[in-house]
C-alpha positions in Angstrom: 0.0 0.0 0.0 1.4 3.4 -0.9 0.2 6.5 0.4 0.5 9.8 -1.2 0.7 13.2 0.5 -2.5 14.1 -1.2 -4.2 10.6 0.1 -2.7 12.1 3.5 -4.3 15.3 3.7 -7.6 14.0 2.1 -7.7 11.5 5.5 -7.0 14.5 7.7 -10.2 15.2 10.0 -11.5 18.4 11.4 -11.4 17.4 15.3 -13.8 20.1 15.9 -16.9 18.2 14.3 -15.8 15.5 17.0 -16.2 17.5 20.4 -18.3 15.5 22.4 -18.4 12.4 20.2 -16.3 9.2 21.0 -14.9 7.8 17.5 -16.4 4.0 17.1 -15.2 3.2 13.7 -13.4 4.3 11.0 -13.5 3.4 7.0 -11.7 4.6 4.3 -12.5 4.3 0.9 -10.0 5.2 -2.1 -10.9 5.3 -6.1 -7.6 6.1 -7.6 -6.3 9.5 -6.6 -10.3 9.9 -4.2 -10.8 9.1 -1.0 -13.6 9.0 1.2 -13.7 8.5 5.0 -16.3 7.7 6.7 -16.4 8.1 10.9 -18.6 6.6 13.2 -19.0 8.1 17.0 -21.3 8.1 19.2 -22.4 11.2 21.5 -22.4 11.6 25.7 -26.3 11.9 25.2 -26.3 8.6 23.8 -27.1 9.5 19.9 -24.8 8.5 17.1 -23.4 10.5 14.8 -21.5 10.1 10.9 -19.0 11.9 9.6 -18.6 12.2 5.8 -14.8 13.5 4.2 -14.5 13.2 1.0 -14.1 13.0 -2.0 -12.1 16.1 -2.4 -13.2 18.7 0.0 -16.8 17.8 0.8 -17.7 17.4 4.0 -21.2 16.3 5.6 -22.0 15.0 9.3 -25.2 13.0 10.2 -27.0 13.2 13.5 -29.2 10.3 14.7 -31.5 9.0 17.6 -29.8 5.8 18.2 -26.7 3.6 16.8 -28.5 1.1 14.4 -30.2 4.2 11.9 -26.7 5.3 11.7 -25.1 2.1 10.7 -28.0 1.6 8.3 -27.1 4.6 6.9 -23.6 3.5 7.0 -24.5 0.5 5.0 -26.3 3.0 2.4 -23.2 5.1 2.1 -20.9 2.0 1.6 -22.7 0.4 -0.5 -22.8 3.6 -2.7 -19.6 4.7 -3.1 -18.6 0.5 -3.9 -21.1 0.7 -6.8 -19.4 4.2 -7.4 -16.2 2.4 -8.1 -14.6 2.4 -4.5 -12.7 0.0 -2.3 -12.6 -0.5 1.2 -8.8 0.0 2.0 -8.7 0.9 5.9 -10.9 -0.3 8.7 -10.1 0.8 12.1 -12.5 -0.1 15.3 -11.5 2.0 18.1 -14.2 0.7 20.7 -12.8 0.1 24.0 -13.5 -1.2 27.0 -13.6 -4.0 28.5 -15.4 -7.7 27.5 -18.8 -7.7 26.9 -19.5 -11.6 27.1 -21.0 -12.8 30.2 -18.8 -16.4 29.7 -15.1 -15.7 29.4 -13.7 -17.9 26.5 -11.4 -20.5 27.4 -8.4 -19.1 25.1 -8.5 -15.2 24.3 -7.1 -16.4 20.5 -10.3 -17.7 19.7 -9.2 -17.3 16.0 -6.1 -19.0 16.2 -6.2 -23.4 16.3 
């Protein structure tokens, strides 16, 4: 994978459209030279938001009531800009915390055999 300063800058995000909004996921999408990043956060109130960048220099954000109208408009977005030509190149999840199961596994490399 080679990265360009242009693809650089064009991933660069405006940290001010993410005060009071913790980053879930990122994507980013590339056709050629084109890049488009989507970012998915959620809010302190407990609404969900999506950040558009790209292509170029458009920008867009998306406020919704709850976490599952965002993704499906996630899904919308993705599936557009795939038709439009695009490929998924990054995925980054920065959720945190700590385990969600109830039943801890009995190896933490569930992947590995």
């Amino acid at each position: 994978m080679t990265w360009t300063v242009a693809r650089a800058r064009a991933c660069q995000v405006d940290s001010r459209a993410l005060v009071a909004g913790l980053v879930e996921t990122i994507w980013l999408f590339v056709r050629g030279s084109e890049s488009v990043r989507l970012i998915r956060a959620s809010t302190p109130e407990g609404r969900a938001r999506l950040l558009v960048y790209g292509p170029g220099n458009t920008q867009a954000t998306h406020e919704f009531e709850d976490g599952s109208s965002c993704t499906a408009r996630q899904s919308e977005l993705e599936r557009e800009l795939v038709a439009g030509g695009f490929t998924l190149e990054q995925f980054t999840d920065r959720r945190g915390g700590s385990d969600r199961r109830s039943v801890q596994r009995d190896t933490p490399e569930r992947r590995r055999n």
